[in-house]
N, C-alpha and C positions, 0 to 999 in steps of 0.2 A: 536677678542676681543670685547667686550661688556663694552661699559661704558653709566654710570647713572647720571646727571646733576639735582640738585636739584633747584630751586629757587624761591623765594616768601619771605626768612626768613624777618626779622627786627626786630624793636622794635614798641611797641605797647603798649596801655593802661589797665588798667586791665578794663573787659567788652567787650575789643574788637573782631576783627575778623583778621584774615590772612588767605589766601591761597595760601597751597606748592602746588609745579609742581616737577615733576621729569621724565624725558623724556631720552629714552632710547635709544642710538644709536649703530650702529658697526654690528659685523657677529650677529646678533638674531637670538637665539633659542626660537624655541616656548617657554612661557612662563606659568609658571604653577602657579604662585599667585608674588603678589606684597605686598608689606607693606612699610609701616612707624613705622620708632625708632626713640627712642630719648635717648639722653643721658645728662644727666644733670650733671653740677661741682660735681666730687666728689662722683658717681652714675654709677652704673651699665646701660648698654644701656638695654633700654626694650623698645619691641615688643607693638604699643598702635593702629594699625590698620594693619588690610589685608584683601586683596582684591582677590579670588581664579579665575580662568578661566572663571566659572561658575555665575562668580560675587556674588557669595556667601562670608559677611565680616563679619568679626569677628573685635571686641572692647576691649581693654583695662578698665575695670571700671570706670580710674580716668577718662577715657575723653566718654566714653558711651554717648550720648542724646548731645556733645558740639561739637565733631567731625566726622565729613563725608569723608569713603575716597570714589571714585569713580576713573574710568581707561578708555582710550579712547585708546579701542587694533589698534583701525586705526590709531593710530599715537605715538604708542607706550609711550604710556603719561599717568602715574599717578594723583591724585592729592589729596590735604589732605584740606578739610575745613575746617576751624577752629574757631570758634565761644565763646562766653565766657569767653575769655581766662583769666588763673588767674596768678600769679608770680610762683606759682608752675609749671607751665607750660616751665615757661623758659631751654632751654638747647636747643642742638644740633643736630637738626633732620636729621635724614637719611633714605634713600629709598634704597628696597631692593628689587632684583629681582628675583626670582630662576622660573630654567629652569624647563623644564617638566624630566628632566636627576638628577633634585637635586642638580643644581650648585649654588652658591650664589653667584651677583654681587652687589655692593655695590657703593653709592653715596659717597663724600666728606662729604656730608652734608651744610646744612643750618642754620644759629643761628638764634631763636627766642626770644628774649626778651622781658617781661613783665611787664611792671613797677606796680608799685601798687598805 
């Protein structure tokens, strides 16, 4: 079994910064890309970073030029910078792993809060 542990959420100002973690432990499989979703009250979860093998990342618009993900494969650890953040920003973050096989494992997630 493979499980994902998110942490870094809170509450925060608008202008601020936070940075997730998301560290993956149990049977690992090789790992073919990581990402961060979020899912906001009321909101569909969507896909706003990932990070591939090759560390090749791909961005979501709304957070392009504010968030940074990067992965540290020696310790099987994600992570999401977060920079700028606005009330829009607020919602549920989760971390998502898929194997080189096409499997999804999935965090709890993390709440972020933004005041304004």
């Amino acid at each position: 079994q493979v499980q994902l542990v998110e942490s870094g959420g809170g509450l925060v100002q608008a202008g601020g910064a936070l940075r997730l973690s998301c560290a993956v432990s149990g049977n690992i499989i090789p790992i073919r890309s990581m990402g961060w979703h979020r899912q906001a009250p009321g909101k569909q979860r969507e896909l706003i970073a990932n990070i591939a093998r090759d560390t090749t990342t791909t961005y979501a618009d709304s957070v392009k030029g504010r968030f940074v993900i990067s992965a540290d494969n020696a310790r099987n650890t994600a992570f999401l910078q977060m920079s700028r953040l606005q009330p829009e920003d607020t919602a549920t973050y989760y971390c998502n792993s898929r194997s080189v096989y096409g499997l999804d494992y999935w965090g709890k997630g993390t709440l972020v809060t933004v005041s304004s």
